[in-house]
C-alpha positions in Angstrom: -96.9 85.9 -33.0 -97.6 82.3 -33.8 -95.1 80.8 -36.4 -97.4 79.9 -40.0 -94.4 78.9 -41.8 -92.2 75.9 -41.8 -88.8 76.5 -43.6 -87.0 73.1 -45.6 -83.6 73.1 -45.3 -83.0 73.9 -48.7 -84.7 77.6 -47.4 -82.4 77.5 -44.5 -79.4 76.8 -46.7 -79.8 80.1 -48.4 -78.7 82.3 -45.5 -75.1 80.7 -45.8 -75.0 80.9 -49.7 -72.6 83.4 -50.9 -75.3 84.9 -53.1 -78.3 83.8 -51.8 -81.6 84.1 -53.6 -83.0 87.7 -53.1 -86.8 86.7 -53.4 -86.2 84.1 -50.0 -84.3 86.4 -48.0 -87.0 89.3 -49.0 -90.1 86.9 -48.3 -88.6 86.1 -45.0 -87.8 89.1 -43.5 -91.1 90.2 -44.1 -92.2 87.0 -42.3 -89.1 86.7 -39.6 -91.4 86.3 -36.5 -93.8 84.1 -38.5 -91.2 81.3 -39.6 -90.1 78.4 -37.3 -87.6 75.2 -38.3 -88.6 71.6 -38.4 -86.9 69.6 -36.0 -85.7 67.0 -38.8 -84.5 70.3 -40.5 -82.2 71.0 -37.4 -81.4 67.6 -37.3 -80.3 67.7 -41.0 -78.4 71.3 -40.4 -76.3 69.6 -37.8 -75.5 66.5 -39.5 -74.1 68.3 -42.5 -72.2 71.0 -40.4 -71.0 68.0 -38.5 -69.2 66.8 -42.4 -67.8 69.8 -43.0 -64.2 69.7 -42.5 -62.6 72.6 -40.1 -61.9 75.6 -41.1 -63.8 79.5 -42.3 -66.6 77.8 -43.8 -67.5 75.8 -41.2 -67.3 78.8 -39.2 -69.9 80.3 -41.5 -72.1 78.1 -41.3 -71.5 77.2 -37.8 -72.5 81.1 -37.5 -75.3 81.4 -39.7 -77.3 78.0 -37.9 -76.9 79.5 -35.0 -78.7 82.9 -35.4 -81.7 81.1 -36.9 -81.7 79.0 -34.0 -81.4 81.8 -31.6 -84.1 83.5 -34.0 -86.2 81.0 -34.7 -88.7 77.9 -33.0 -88.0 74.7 -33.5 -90.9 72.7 -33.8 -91.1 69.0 -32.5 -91.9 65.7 -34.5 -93.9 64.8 -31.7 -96.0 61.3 -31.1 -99.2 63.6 -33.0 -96.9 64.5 -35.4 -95.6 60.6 -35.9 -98.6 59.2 -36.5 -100.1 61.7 -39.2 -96.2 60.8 -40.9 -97.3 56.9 -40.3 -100.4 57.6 -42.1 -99.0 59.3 -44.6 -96.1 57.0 -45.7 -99.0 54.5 -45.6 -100.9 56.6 -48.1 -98.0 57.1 -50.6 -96.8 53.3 -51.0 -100.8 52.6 -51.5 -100.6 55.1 -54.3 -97.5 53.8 -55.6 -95.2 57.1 -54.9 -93.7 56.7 -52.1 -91.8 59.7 -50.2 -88.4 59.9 -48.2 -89.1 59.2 -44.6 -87.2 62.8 -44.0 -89.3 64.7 -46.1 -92.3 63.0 -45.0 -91.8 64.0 -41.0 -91.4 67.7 -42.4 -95.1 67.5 -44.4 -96.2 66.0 -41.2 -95.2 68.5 -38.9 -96.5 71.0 -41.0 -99.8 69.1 -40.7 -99.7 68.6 -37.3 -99.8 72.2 -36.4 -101.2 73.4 -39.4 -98.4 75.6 -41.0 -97.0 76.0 -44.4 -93.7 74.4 -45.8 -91.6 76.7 -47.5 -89.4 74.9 -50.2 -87.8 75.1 -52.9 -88.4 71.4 -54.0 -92.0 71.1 -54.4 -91.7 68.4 -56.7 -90.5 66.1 -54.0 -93.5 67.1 -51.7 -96.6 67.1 -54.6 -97.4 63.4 -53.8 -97.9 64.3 -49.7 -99.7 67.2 -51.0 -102.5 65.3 -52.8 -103.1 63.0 -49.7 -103.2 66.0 -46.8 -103.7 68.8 -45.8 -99.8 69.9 -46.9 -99.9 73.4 -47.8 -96.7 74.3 -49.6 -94.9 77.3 -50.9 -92.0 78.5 -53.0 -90.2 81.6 -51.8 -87.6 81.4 -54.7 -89.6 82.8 -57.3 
């Protein structure tokens, strides 16, 4: 089955919570085969494993990326992928709200292969969303 949904790393980040939020976890194991990871979220998972120091937490974590990498697709920020982000970093500093570079490679691979960002900031992506096609949603509610 073809991946829909694009999971932020602040989605991802709830699998190695101690008490993680019981509406994600339910949303995505009803929609396990359907959900793929960014590859700027990857990047993002690694760097902060990376800074953790050694030790049973890390080993958590360590743990936890892992499985959704064994479980999940990443998807590429490829050159079609690059320029809808160009265009759309364009697009915010004309409108005067301009958008992390980070966040705006997620919205544009979403865009690029037409699947919806899961998030639990949605604050940070409502400026992309009024310029594209960004289709967004909030599993923590």
């Amino acid at each position: 089955m073809k991946a829909i949904y694009l999971l932020d790393t602040n989605v991802i980040s709830e699998f190695a919570k101690k008490i993680p939020n019981e509406h994600v976890l339910e949303r995505y194991y009803a929609n396990e085969t359907r959900c793929a990871i960014p590859a700027v979220v990857w990047q993002e998972l690694i760097y902060g494993l990376e800074k953790m120091p050694e030790g049973k937490g890390r080993c958590i974590v360590a743990d936890a990326i892992e499985n959704l990498r064994s479980n999940m697709d990443i998807i590429p920020y490829d050159a079609f992928a690059a320029g809808i982000c160009g265009e759309l970093l364009a697009r915010c500093d004309a409108a005067g709200t301009p958008s992390s570079y980070a966040d705006t490679q997620i919205a544009a691979i979403a865009v690029a292969n037409n699947m919806i960002l899961v998030t639990h900031n949605e604050r940070d992506f409502a400026a992309l969303c009024k310029i594209s096609m960004l289709k967004i949603e909030d599993w923590a509610r």
